[in-house]
Backbone as CSV, one residue per row, in Angstrom:
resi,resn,N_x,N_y,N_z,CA_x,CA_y,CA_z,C_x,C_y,C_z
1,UNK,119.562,76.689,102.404,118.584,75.632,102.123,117.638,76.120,101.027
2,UNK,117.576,75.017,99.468,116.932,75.918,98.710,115.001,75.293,99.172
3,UNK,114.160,75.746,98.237,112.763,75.924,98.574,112.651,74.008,98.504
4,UNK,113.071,73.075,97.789,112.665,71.802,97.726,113.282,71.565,99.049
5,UNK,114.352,71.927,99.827,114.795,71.289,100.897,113.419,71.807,102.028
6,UNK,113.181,72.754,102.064,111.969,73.086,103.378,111.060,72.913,102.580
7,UNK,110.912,72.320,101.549,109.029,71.835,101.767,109.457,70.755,102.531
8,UNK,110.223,69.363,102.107,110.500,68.365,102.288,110.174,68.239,104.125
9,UNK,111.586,69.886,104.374,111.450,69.780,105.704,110.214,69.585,106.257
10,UNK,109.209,70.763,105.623,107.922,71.006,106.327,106.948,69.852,106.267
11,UNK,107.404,69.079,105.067,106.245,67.633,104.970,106.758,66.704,106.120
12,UNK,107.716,66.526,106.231,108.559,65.880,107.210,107.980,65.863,108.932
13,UNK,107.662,67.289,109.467,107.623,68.009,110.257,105.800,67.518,110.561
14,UNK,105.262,67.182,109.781,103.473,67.144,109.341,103.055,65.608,109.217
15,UNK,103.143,64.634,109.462,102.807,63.956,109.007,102.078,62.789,109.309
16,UNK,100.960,63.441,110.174,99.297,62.703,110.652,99.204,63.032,109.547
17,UNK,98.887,64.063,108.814,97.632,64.680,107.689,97.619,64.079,106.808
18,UNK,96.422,64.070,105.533,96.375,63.744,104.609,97.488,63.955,103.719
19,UNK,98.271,63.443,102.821,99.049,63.992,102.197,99.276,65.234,100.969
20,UNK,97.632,65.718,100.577,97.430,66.570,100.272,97.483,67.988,101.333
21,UNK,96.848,67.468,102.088,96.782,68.775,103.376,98.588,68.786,103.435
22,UNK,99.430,68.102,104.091,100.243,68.259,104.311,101.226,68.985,103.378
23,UNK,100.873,68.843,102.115,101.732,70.098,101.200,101.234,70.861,100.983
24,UNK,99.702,71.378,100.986,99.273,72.670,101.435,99.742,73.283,102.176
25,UNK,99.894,72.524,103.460,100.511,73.517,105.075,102.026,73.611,104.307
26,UNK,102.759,72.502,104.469,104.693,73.112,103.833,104.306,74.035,102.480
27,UNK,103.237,74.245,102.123,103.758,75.329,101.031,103.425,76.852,101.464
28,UNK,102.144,76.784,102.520,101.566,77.867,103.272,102.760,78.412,103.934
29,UNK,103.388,77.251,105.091,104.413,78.001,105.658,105.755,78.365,104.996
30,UNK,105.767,77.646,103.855,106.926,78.550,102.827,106.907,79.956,102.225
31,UNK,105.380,80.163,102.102,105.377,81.409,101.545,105.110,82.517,102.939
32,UNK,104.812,81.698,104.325,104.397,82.880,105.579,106.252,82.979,105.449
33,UNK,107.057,82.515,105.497,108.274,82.438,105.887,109.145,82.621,104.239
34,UNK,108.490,83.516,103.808,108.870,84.108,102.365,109.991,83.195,101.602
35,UNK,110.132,82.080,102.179,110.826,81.040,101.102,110.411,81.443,99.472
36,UNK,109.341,81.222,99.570,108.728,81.649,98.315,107.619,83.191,98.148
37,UNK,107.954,84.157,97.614,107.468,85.240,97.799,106.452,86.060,96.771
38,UNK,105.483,86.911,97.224,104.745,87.089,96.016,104.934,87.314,94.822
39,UNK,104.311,86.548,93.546,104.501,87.084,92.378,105.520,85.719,91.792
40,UNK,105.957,85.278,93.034,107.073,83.652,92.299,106.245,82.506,91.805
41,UNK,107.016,82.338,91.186,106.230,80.853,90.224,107.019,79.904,90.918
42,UNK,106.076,79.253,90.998,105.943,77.669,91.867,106.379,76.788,90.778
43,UNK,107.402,75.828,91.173,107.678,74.610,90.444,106.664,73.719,89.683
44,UNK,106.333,72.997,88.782,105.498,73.015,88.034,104.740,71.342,88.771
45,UNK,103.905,71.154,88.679,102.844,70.059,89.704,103.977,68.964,89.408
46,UNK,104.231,68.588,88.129,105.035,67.260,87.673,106.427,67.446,88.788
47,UNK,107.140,68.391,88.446,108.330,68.782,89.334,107.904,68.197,90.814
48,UNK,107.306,68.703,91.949,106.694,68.867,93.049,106.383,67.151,93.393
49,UNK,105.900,66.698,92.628,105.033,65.554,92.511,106.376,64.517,92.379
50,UNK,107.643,64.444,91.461,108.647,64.347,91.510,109.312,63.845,92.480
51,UNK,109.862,64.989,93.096,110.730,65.644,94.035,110.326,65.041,95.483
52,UNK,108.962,64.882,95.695,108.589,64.332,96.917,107.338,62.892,97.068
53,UNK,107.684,62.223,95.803,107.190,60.877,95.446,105.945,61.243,95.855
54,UNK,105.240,62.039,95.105,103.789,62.410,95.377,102.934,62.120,93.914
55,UNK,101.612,61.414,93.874,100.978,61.205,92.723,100.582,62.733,92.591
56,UNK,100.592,62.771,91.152,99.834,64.412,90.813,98.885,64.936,91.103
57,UNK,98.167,63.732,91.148,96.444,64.040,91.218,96.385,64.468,93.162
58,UNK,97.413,64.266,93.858,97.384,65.026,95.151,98.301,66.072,95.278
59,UNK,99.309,66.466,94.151,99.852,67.770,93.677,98.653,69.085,93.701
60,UNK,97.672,68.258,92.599,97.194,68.849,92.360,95.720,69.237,93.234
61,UNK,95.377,68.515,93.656,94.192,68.812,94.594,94.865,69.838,95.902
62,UNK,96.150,69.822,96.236,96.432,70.386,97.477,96.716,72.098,96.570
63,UNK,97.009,71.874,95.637,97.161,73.302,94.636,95.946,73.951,94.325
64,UNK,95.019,73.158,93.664,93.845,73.827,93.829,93.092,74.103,95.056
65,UNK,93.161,73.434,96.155,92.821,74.056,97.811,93.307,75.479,97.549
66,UNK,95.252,75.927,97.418,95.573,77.018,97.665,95.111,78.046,96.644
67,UNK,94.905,77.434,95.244,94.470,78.824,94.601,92.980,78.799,95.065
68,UNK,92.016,78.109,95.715,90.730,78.465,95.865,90.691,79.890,97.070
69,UNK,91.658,79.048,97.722,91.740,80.270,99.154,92.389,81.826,98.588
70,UNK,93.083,81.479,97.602,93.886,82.868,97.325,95.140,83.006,97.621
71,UNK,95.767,81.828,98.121,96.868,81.966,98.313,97.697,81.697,97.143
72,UNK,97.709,81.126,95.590,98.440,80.911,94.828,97.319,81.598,93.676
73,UNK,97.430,81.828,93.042,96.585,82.426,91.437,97.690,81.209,89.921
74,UNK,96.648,81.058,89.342,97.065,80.599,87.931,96.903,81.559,87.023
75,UNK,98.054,81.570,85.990,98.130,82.797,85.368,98.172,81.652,83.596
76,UNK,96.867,81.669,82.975,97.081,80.984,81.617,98.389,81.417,80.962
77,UNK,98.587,79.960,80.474,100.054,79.644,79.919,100.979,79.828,80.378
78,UNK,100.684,80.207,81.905,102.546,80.655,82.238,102.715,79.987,83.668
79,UNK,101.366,79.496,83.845,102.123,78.613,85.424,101.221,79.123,86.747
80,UNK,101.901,78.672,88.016,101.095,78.568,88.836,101.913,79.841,90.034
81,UNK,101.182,80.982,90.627,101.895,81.774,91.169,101.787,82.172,92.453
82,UNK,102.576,82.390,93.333,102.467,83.289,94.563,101.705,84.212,94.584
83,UNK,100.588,84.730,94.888,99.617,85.623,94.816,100.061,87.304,95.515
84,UNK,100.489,87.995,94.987,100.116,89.576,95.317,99.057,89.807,96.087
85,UNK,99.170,90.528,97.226,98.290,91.509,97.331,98.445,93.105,96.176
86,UNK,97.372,93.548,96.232,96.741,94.728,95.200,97.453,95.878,95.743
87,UNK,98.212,96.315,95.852,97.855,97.978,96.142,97.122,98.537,95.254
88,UNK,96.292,99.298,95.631,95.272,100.367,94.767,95.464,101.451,95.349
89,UNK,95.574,102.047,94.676,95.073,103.784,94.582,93.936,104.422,95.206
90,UNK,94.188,105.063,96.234,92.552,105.339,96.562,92.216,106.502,95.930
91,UNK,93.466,107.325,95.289,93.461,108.769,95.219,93.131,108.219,93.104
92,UNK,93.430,107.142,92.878,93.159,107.890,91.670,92.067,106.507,90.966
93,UNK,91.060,107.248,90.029,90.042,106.758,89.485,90.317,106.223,88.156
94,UNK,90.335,105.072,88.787,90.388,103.457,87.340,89.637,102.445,87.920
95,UNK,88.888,101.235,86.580,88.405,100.509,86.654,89.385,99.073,87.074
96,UNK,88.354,98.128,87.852,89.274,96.814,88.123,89.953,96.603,87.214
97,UNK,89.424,96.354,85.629,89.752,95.714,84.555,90.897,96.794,84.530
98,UNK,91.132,97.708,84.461,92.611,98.670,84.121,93.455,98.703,85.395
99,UNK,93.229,98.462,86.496,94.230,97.787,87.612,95.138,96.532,87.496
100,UNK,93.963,95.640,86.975,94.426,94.371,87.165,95.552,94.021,85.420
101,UNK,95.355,94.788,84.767,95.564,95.013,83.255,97.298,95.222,83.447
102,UNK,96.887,96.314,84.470,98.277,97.222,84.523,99.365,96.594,85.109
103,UNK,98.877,95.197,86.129,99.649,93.924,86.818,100.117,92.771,85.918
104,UNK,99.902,92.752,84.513,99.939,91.524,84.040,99.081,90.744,84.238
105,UNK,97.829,90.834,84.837,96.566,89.943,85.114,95.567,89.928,84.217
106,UNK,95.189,88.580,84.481,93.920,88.290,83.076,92.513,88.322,84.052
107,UNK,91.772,89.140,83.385,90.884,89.578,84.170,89.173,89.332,83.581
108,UNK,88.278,88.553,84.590,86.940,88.482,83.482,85.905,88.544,84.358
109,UNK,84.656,88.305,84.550,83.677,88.677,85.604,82.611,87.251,85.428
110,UNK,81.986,87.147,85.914,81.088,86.365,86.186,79.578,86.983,86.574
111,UNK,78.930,86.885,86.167,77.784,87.673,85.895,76.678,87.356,86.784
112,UNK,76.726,88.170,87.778,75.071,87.724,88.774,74.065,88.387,88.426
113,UNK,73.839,89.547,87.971,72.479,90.230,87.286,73.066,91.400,86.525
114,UNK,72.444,91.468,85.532,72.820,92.135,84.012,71.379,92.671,83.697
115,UNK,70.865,93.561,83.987,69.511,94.097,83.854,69.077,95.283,83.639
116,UNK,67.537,96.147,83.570,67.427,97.295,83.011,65.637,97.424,84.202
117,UNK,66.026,98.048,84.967,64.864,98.587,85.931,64.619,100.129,86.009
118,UNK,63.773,100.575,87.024,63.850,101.556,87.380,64.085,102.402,88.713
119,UNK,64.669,103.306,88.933,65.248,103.783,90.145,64.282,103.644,92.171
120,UNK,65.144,103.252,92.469,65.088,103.515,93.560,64.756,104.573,94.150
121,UNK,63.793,104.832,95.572,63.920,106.361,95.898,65.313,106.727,96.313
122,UNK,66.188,105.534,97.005,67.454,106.126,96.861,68.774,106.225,96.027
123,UNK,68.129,105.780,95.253,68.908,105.898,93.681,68.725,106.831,93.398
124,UNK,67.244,107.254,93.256,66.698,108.731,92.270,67.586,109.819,93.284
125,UNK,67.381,109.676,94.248,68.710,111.019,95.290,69.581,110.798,95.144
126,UNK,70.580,109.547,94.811,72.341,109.611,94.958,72.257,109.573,93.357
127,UNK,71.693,109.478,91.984,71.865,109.525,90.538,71.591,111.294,90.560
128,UNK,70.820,111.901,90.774,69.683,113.051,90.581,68.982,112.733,89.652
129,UNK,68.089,111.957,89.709,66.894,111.466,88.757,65.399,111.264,89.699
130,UNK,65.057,111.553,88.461,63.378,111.589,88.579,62.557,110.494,88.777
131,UNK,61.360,110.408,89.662,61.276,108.838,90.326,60.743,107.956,88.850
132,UNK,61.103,107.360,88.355,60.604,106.058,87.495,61.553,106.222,86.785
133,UNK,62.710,107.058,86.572,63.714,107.119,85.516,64.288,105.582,85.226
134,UNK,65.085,105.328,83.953,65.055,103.541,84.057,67.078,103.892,84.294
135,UNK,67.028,102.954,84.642,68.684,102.343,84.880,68.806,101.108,84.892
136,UNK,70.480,100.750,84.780,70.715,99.729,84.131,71.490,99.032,85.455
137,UNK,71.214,98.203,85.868,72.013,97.279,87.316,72.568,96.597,86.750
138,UNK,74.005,96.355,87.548,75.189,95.125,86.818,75.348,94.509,88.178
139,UNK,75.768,93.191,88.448,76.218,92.812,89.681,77.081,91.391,89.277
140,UNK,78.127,91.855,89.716,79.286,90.679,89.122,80.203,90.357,89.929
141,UNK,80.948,89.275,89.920,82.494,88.844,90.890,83.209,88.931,89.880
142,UNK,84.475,89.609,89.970,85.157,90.349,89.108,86.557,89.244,90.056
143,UNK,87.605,88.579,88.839,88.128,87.700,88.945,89.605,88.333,88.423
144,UNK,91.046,87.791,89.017,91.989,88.276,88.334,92.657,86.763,88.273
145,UNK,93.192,86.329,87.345,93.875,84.799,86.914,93.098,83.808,87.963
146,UNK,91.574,84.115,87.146,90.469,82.912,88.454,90.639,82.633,89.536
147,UNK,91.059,83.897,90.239,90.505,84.300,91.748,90.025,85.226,92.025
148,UNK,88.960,85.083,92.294,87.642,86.009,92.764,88.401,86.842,93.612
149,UNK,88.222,88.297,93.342,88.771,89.230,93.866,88.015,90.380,94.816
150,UNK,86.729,90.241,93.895,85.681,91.336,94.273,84.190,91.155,94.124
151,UNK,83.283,91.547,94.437,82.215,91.408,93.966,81.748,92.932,93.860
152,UNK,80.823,93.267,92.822,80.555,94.508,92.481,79.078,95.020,92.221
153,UNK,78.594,95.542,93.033,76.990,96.047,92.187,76.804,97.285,91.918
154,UNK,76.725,97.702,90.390,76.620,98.724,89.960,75.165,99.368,89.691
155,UNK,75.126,100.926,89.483,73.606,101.023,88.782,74.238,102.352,87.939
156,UNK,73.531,102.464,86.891,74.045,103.297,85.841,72.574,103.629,84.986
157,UNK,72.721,105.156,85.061,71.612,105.912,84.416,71.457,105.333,83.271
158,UNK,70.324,104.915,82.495,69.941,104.590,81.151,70.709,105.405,79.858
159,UNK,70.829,106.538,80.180,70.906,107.309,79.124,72.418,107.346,79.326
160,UNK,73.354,106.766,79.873,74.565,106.540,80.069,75.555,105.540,79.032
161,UNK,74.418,104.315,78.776,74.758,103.112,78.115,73.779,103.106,76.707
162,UNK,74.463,101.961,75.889,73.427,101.699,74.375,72.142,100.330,75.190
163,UNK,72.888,99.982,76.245,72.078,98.381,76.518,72.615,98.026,77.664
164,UNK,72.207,97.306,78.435,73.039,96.623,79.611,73.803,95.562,78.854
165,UNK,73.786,94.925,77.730,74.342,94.268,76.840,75.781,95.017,76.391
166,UNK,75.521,96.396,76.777,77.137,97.186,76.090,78.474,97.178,77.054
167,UNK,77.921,96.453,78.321,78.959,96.177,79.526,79.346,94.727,78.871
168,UNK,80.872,94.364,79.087,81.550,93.406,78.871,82.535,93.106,79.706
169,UNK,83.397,93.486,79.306,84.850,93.030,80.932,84.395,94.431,81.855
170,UNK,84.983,95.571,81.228,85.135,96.964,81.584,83.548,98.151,81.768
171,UNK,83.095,98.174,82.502,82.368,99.152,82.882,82.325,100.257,82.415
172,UNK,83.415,100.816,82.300,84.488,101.785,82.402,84.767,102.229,81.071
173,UNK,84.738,101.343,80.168,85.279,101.431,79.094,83.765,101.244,78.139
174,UNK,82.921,100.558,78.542,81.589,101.263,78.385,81.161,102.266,77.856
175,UNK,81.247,102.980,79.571,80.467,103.931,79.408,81.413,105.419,78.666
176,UNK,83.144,105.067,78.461,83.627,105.924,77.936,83.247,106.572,76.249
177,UNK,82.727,105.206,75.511,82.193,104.781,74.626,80.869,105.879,74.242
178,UNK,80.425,106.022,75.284,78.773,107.167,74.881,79.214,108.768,75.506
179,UNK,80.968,108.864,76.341,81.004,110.206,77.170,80.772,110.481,78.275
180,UNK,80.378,108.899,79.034,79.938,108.898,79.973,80.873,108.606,81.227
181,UNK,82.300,108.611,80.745,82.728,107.874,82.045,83.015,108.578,83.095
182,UNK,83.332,108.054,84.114,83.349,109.296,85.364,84.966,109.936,85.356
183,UNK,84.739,111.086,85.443,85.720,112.203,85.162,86.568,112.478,86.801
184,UNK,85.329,112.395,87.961,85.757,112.173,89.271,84.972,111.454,89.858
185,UNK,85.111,111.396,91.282,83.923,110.550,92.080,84.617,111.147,93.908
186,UNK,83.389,110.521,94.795,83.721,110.293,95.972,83.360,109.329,96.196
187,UNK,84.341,108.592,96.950,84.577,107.410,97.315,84.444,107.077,99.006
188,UNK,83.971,105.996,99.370,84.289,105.979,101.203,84.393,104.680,101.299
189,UNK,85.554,104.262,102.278,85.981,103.441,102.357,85.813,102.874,103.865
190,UNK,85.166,101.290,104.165,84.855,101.257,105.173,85.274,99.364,105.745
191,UNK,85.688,98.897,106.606,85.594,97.447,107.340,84.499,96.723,106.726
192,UNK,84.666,95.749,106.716,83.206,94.745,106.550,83.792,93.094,106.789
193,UNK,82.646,93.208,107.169,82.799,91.114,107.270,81.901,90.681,106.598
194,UNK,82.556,89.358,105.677,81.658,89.027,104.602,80.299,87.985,105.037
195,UNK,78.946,88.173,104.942,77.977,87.121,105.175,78.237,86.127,104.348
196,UNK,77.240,85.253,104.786,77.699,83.690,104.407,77.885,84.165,103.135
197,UNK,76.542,84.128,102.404,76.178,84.386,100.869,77.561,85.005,99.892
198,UNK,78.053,86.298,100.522,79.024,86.898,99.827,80.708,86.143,99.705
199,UNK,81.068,85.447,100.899,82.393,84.491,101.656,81.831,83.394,100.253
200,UNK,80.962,82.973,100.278,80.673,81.775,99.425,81.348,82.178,97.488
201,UNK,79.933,83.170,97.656,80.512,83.904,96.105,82.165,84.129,95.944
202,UNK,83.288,84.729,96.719,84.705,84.895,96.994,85.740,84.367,96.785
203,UNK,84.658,82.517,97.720,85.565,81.793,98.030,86.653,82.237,99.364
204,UNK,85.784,82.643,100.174,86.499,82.910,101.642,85.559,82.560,102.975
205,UNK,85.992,82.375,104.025,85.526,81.476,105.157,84.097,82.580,105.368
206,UNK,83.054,82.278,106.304,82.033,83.257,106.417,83.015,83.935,107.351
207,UNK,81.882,85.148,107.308,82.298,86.497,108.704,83.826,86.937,108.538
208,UNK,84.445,86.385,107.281,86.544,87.159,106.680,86.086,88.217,106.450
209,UNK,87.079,88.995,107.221,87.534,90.631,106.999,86.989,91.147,105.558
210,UNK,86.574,91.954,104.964,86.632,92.477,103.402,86.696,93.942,103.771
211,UNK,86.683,94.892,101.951,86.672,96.052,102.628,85.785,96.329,101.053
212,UNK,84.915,97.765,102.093,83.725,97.920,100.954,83.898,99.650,100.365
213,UNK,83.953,99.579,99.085,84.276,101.044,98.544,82.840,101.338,97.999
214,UNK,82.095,102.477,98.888,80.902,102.759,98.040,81.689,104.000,97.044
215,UNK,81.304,104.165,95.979,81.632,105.118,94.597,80.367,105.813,94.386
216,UNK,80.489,107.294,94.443,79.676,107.907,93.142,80.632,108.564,92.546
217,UNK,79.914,108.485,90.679,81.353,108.938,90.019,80.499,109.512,89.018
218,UNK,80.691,111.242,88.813,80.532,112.206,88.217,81.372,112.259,86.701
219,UNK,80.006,112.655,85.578,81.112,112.755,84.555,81.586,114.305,84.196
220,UNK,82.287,114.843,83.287,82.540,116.069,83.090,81.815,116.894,83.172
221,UNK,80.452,116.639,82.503,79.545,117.965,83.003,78.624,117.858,84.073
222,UNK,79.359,117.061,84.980,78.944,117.264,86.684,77.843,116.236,86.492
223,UNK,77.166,115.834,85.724,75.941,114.790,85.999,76.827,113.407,86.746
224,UNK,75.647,112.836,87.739,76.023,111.711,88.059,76.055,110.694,87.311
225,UNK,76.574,109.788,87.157,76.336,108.256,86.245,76.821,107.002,86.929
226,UNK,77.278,107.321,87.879,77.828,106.104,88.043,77.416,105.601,89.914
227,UNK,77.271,104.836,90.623,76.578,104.288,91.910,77.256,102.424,92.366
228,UNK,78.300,102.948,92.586,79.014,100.932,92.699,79.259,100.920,94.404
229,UNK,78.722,100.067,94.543,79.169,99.472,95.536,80.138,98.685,95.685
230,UNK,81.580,97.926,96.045,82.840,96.852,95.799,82.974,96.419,97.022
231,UNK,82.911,94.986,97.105,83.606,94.675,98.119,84.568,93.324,97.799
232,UNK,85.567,94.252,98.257,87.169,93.551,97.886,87.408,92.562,98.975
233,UNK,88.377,91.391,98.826,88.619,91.064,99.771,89.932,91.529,100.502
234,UNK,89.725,91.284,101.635,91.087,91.820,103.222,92.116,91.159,102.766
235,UNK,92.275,90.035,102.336,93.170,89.142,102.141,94.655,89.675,100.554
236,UNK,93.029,90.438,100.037,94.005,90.231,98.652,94.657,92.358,98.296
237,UNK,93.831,93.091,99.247,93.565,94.457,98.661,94.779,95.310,99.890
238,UNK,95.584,96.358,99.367,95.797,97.237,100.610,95.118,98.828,99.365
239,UNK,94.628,99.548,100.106,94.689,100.954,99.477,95.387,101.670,100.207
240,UNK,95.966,102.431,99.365,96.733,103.270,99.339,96.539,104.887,98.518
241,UNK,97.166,105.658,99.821,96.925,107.054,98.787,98.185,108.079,99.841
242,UNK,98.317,108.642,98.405,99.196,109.699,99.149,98.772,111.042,99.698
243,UNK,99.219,111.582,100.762,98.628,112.828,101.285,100.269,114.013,101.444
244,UNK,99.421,114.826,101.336,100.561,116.551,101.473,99.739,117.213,102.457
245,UNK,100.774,118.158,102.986,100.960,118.924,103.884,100.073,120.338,102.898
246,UNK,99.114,120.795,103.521,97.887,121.652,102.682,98.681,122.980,103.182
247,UNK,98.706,123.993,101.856,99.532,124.975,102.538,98.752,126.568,102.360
């Protein structure tokens, strides 16, 4: 049975619901039941719309439901897709923008504060800086083919950057720019459930699973520069790292 025969089935199977809802659910349970599997491109809205005497404009509203949730991603110019989860690396140190780069993903941020203050008392202890030293705060939802993936708040020593103006997609690529980028870091990785505020920013239900990577990231000559907080979502992230037998 190819994938147009079990949506059909699954619309078939559904049909109190709205007719948008109802090809949301046959497309949900096509992809729980790997009919259609991550990373596949979905028949194109006209096709779909076609195939099951559906106006577009409820093609398309039940499509945009699934890419809001995360279950499908749009990838410019090339169509509408089965969404990946991430494996990441826990063991090795790269920026979102060079993860998502390295997937074929188009990647851009959305900007919640872009600014230039001064340290925290617990900044001035996790940077090693002196109390009034100035730093530069970034705080952004970091997006891969316009689905919110992450949200991020950074703080970065002054003397690290030309401007908080010198951050653009890449952080990372920034601060490589002045010598600054982090050479290593420690990382800890912990559960979280998202509050309203953050589920909203995401685009995920309140109190959904996420997972939060606090970072400090050291550059070559051991100074600190770098202080991010990430919280990814459960839905879209697995980390991964490899371990050996210590001898």
């Amino acid at each position: 049975m190819n994938s147009y025969e079990k949506i059909g089935e699954y619309l078939s199977a559904d049909s109190a619901a709205p007719l948008y809802l109802r090809l949301q659910r046959a497309i949900r349970r096509a992809i729980d039941e790997n009919v259609w599997e991550p990373n596949d491109a979905l028949p194109a809205e006209r096709e779909l719309a076609a195939r099951f005497a559906l106006s577009r404009v409820t093609v398309r509203k039940a499509i945009d439901g699934l890419v809001d949730e995360g279950v499908l991603t749009r990838r410019h110019g090339a169509g509408t897709f089965v969404a990946g989860r991430v494996e990441k690396s826990f063991a090795k140190l790269s920026s979102f923008t060079e993860d998502m780069r390295a997937r074929g993903r188009t990647v851009r941020s959305e900007w919640l504060n872009r600014s230039q203050g001064t340290v925290t008392p617990q900044e001035s202890l996790m940077l090693g800086l002196s109390p009034g030293s100035p730093v530069y705060r970034f705080h952004r939802i970091r997006f891969a083919d316009d689905t919110p993936m992450a949200l991020e708040y950074s703080t970065i020593p002054a003397f690290c950057l030309r401007s908080a103006n010198a951050v653009k997609t890449s952080l990372y690529a920034a601060l490589e720019e002045t010598g600054c980028r982090p050479t290593r870091a420690l990382q800890r990785l912990r559960a979280v459930n998202f509050t309203a505020e953050q589920a909203e920013l995401l685009g995920t239900p309140a109190g959904a699973a996420g997972l939060l990577i606090e970072r400090r990231g050291f550059a070559r000559d051991g100074r600190t520069v770098e202080i991010t907080q990430s919280y990814y979502r459960g839905d879209a992230y697995d980390f991964v790292a490899e371990l050996s037998l210590s001898t």
